[in-house]
C-alpha positions as CSV (number, residue, x, y, z in Angstrom):
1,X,112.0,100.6,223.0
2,X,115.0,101.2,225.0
3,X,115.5,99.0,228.1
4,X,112.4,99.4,230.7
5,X,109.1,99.0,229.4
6,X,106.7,102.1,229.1
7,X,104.8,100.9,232.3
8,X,107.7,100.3,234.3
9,X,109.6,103.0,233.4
10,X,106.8,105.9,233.6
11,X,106.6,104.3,237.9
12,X,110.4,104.5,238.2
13,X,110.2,108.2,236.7
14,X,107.3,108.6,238.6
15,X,108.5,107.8,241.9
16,X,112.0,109.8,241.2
17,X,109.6,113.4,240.3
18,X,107.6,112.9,243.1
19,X,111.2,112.4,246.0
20,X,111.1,115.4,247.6
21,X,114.1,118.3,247.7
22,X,115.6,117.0,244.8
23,X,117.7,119.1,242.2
24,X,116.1,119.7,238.7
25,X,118.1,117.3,237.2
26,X,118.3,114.5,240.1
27,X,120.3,111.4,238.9
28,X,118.8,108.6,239.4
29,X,120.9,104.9,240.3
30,X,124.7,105.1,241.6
31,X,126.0,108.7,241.5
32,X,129.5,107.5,241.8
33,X,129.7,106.2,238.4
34,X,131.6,108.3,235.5
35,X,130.8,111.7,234.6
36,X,129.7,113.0,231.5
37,X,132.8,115.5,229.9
38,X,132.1,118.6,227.9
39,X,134.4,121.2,226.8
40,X,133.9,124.3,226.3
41,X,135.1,127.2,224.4
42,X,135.0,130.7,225.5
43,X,135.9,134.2,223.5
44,X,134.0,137.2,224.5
45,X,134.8,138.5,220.9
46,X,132.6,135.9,219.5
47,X,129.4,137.2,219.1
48,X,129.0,141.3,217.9
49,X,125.1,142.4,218.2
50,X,124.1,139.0,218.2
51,X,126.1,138.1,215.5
52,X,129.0,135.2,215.0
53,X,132.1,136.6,214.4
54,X,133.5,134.2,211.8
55,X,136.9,134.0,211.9
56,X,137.0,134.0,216.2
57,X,133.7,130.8,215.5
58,X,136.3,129.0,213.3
59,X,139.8,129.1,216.0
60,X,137.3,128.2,218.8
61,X,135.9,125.1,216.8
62,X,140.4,124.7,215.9
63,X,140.7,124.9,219.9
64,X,137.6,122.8,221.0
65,X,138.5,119.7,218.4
66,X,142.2,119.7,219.4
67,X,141.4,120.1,223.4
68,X,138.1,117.6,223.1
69,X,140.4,114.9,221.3
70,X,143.9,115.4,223.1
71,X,145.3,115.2,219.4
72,X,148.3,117.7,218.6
73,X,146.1,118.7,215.3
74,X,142.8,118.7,213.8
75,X,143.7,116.3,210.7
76,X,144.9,113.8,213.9
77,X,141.4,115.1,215.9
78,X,139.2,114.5,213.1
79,X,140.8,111.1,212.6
80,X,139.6,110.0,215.9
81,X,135.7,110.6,215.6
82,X,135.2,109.5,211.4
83,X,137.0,107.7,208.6
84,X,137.4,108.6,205.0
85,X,135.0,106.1,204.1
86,X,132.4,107.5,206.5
87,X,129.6,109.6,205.6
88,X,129.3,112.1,208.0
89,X,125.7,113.9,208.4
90,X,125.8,117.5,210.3
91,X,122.6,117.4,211.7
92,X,121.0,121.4,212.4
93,X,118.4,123.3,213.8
94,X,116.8,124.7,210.8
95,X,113.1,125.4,211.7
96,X,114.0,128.5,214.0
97,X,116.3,129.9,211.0
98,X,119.4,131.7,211.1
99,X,119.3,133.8,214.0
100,X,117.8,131.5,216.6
101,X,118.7,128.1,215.7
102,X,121.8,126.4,214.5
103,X,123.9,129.1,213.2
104,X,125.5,128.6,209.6
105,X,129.1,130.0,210.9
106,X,129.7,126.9,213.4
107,X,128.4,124.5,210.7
108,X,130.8,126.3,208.5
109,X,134.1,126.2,210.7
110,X,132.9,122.7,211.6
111,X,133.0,121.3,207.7
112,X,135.8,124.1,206.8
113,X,138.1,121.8,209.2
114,X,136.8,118.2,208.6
115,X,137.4,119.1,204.7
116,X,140.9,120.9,205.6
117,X,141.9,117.5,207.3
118,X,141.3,115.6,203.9
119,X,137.9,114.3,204.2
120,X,136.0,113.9,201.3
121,X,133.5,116.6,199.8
122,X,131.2,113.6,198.6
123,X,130.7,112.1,202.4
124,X,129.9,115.1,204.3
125,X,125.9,116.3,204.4
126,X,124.1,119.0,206.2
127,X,120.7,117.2,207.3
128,X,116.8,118.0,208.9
129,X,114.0,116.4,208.3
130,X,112.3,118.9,206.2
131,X,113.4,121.6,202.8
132,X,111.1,124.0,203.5
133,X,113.2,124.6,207.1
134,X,116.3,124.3,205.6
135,X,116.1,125.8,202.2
136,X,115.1,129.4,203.5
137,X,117.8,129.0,206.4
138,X,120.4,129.0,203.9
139,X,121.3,125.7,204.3
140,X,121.5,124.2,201.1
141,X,123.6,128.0,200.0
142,X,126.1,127.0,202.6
143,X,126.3,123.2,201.3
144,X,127.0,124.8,197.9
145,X,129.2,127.0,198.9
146,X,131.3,124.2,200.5
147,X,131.1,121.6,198.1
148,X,128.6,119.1,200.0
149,X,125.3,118.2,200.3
150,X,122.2,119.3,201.9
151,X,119.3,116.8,202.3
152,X,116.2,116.7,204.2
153,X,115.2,113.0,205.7
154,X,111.4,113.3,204.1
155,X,113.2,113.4,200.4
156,X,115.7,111.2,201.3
157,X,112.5,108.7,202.1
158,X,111.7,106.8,205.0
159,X,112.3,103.4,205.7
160,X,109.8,100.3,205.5
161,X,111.8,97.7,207.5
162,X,113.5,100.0,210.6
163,X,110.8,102.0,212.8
164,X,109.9,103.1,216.1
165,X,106.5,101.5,217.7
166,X,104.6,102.8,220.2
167,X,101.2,102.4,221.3
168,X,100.1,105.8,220.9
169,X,98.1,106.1,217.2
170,X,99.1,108.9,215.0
171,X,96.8,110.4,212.0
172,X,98.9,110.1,209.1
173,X,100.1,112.7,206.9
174,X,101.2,113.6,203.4
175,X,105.0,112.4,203.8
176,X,104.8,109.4,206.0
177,X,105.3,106.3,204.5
178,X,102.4,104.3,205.2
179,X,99.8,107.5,204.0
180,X,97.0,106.8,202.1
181,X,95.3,109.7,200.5
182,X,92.0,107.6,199.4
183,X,92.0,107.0,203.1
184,X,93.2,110.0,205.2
185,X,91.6,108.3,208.1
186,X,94.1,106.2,208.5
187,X,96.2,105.8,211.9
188,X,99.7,104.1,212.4
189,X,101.5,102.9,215.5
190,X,104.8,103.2,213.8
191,X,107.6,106.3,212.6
192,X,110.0,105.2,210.1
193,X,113.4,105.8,210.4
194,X,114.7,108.2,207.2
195,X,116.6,106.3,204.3
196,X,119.3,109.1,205.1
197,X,120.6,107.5,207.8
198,X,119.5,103.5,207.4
199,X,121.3,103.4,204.1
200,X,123.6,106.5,203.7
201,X,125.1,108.3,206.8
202,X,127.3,106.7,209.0
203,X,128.2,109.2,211.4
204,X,126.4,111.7,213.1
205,X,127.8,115.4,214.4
206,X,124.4,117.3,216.1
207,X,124.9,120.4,216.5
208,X,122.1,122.7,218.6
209,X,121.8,125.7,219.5
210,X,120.6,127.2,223.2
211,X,117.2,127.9,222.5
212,X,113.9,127.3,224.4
213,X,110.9,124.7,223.4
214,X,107.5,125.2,225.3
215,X,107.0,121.3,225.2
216,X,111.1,119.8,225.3
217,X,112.2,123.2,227.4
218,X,115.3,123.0,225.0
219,X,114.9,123.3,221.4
220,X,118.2,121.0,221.3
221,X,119.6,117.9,220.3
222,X,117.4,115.1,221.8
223,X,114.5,116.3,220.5
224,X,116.2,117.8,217.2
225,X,117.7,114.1,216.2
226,X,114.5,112.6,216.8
227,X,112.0,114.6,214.6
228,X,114.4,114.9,212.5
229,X,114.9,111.0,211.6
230,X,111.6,109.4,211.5
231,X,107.8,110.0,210.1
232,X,104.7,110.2,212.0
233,X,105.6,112.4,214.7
234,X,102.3,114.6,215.6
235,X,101.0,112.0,217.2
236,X,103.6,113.7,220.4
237,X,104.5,116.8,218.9
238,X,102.4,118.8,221.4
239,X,102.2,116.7,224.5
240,X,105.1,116.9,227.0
241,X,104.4,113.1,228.2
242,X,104.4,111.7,224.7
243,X,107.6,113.3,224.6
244,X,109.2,112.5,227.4
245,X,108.5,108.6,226.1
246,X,109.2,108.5,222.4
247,X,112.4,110.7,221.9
248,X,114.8,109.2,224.2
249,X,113.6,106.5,222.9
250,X,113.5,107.0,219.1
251,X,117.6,108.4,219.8
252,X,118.2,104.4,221.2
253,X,117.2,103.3,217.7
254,X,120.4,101.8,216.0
255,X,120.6,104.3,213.5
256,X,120.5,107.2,216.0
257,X,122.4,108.1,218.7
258,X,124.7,104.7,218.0
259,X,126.1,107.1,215.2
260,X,126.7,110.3,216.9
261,X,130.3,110.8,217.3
262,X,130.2,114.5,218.0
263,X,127.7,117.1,219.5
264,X,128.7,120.4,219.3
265,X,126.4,122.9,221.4
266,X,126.1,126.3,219.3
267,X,125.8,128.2,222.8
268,X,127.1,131.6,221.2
269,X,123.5,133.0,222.2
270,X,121.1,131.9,224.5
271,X,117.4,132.9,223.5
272,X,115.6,131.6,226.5
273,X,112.3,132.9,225.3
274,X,110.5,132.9,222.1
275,X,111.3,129.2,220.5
276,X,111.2,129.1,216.7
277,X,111.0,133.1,216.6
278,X,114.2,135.6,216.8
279,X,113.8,137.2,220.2
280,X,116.6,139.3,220.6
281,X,115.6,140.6,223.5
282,X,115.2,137.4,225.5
283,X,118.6,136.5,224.6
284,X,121.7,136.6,225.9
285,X,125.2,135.9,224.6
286,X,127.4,133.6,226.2
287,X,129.9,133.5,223.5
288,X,130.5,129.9,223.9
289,X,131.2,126.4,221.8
290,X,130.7,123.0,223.7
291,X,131.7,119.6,222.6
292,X,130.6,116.3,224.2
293,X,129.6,112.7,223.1
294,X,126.9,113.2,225.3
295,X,123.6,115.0,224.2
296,X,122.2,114.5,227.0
297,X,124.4,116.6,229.0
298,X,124.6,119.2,226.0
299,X,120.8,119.4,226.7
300,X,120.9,120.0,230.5
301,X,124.0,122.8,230.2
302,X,121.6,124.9,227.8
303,X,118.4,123.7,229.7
304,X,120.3,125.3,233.0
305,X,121.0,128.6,230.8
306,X,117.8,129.0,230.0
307,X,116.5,128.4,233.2
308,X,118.8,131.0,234.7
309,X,118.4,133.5,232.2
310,X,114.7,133.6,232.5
311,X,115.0,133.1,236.4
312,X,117.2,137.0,235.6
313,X,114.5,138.2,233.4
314,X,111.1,137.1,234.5
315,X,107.7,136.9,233.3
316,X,104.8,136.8,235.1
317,X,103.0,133.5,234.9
318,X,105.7,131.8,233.2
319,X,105.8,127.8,233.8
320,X,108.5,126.2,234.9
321,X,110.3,124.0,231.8
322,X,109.8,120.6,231.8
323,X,113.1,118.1,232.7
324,X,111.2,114.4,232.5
325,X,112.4,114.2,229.1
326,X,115.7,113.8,230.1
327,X,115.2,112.2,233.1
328,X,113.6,109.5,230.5
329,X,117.1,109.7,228.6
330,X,119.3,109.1,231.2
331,X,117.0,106.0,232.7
332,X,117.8,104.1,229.5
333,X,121.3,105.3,229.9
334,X,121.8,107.6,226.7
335,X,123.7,110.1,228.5
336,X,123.9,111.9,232.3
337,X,121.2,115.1,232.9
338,X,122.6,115.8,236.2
339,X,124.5,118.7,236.3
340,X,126.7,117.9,239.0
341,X,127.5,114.7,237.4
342,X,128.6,116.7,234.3
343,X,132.2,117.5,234.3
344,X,132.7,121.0,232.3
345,X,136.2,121.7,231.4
346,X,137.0,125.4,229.8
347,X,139.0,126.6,227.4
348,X,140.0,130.3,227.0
């Protein structure tokens, strides 16, 4: 449940959104401690008509692993965030498709690379939490194309002994663990944690693209990992508060965020309108890569480009996107949503 109750936690969150003149992303606690480092890629040659250019995607991801880890070359680079014994689960955006959510070409460069520095075919998997996202995404075509797997979490299972509790009931449906279909009545306090990750990955690379949510405001890692892992999620798929509670909190399980070793922000294009349809034109490209340890951070840079790209393009009666989600994150210490506390260093 991460480390403040919900009662306690909702009054410190509640005090901090109700100070006055604060920045979107106000930090709560000491503001002298470390920042959170991302660096980013740049080539304006990425990205043709809102398309990746391949071969520029794959010397960007060469650049960003070599600058991000200090090593002198991605064998060495790759070496410092997995093992040859480790599993290693790329988690996408596969809902939105290929156009809006995570694109295939940095999964591509991303796996081309770790398989290139001698990791094994067998340990590497391209993961969501449901086939009929991924499948017509072209997901599991990539994974075959490459030599690795492609698995959703709802066929890989879901776990009876690790979970998330709240006390908000959820309706059950087909595909949680504890449905009943004599009694489709029935409510459960708990999501189970896929089998995927309790019993088979080890370590987790998210990668997200830039790309608006009407109830997270980013359609991005955070919310991403945590649909993605466990059952019984309508219960606060459509209520920004719900949300705001459970996902940071679902990403402190042990089989979460304690496994990301890598997130890799896909910000070649920002669509900062539109969600899980291609919107071309509410999008922008910003022909960029980012790579942090922290998702929350990853989160706030592509919650700040959509915030300005809309603020560029408006529309009347939009609302303003939602940040106590990440506030919530960065209370139980998953990551930093402050911008200014985010230290962005770029590479050319």
């Amino acid at each position: 449940m991460g480390r403040f109750g919900i009662i306690g936690r909702w009054w410190l969150l509640l005090g901090l959104i109700g100070m006055v003149n604060r920045p979107a992303f106000a930090s709560p606690g000491d503001t002298n401690r470390p920042r959170a480092a991302v660096l980013t890629v740049q080539d304006a040659a990425a990205v043709v008509a809102f398309a990746p250019v391949f071969p520029v995607v794959r010397q960007m991801v060469e650049q960003g692993l070599l600058a991000f880890t200090a090593a002198t070359n991605t064998t060495a680079a790759w070496r410092t965030l997995v093992t040859a014994n480790d599993v290693v689960g790329f988690k996408v955006v596969s809902a939105p498709g290929a156009l809006s959510g995570t694109r295939p070409a940095v999964v591509r460069a991303l796996i081309e690379s770790l398989l290139a520095a001698g990791h094994p075919a067998s340990r590497i998997i391209i993961w969501d939490k449901r086939e009929v996202d991924l499948r017509p995404a072209g997901w599991f075509s990539l994974a075959a194309e490459l030599g690795v797997e492609c698995v959703a979490a709802e066929t890989a299972g879901w776990d009876a002994e690790k979970s998330y509790e709240s006390p908000v009931l959820g309706r059950l449906v087909a595909g949680d663990l504890e449905f009943d279909r004599t009694d489709k009545t029935k409510v459960s306090r708990r999501s189970h944690v896929s089998r995927l990750l309790t019993g088979r990955i080890t370590k987790i690379v998210s990668v997200a693209p830039v790309l608006s949510h009407s109830v997270t405001a980013v359609h991005g890692h955070l919310a991403g990992l945590a649909f993605a892992s466990v059952d019984n999620t309508l219960r606060f798929a459509n209520d920004a508060g719900l949300l705001a509670e459970a996902v940071p909190d679902i990403c402190a399980l042990d089989d979460l965020m304690p496994k990301v070793v890598l997130g890799v922000g896909d910000a070649l294009i920002c669509q900062f309108r539109g969600e899980d349809q291609p919107m071309l034109h509410y999008a922008v490209a910003l022909n960029e890569l980012r790579f942090s340890r922290d998702l929350v951070a990853l989160d706030a840079l592509a919650l700040d480009n959509i915030t300005q790209a809309r603020t560029a393009v408006k529309y009347e009666g939009e609302k303003p996107v939602k940040t106590e989600l990440y506030l919530n994150a960065e209370l139980i210490e998953l990551g930093i949503a402050d911008l200014k506390q985010i230290q962005v260093t770029r590479v050319h």
